[in-house]
N, C-alpha and C positions, 0 to 999 in steps of 0.2 A: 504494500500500500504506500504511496505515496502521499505524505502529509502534506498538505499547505497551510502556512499560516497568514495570517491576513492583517498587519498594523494599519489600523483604520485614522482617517486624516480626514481634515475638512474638505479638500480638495483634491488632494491626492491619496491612495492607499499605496503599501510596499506588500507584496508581497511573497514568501520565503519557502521551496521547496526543502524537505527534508527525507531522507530513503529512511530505508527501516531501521538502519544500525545508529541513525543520527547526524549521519552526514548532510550537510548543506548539498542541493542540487543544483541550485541558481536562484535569481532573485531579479526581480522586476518591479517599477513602479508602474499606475494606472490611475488615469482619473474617476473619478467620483461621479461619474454618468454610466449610462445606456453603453455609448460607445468603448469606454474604460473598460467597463463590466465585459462586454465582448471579445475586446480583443485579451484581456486576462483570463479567457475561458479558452481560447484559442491555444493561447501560451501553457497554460497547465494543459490541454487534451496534445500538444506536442510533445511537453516535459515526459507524462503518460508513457506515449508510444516509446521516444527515447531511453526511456529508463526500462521498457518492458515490466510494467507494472501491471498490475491488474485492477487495481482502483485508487480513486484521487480519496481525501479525508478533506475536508474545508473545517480550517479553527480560524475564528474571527475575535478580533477584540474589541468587544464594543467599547468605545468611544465617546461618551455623550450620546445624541440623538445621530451622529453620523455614519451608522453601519447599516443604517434604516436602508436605505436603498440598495446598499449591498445582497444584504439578506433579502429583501421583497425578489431581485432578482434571480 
């Protein structure tokens, strides 16, 4: 499984792959929309295949009120 983690921001999020043993996979930021949201789902269903995983984990940190849209999506 493939962990992601999600440092939620006003405007921008980071967000952090991790394999199973705890290794760092890579890391990307995205913005706080629609568009953000897509193309960071892109990028993990890439991470996915490259890693030869068999499932993504989504950990988010809510933030205030700004994970809302994260999550809705």
């Amino acid at each position: 499984m493939l962990v992601i983690g999600v440092e939620v921001g006003r405007e921008r999020h980071t967000a952090v792959g991790l394999t199973p043993d705890g290794s760092k996979y890579g890391h990307f930021d995205f913005s706080n929309n629609g568009e953000g949201f897509r193309k960071s789902l892109n990028e993990v269903m890439k991470w996915k295949v490259e890693s030869g995983m068999e499932s993504v984990l989504f950990g988010i940190e809510p933030t205030g009120h700004y994970w809302f849209t994260l999550a809705h999506f």
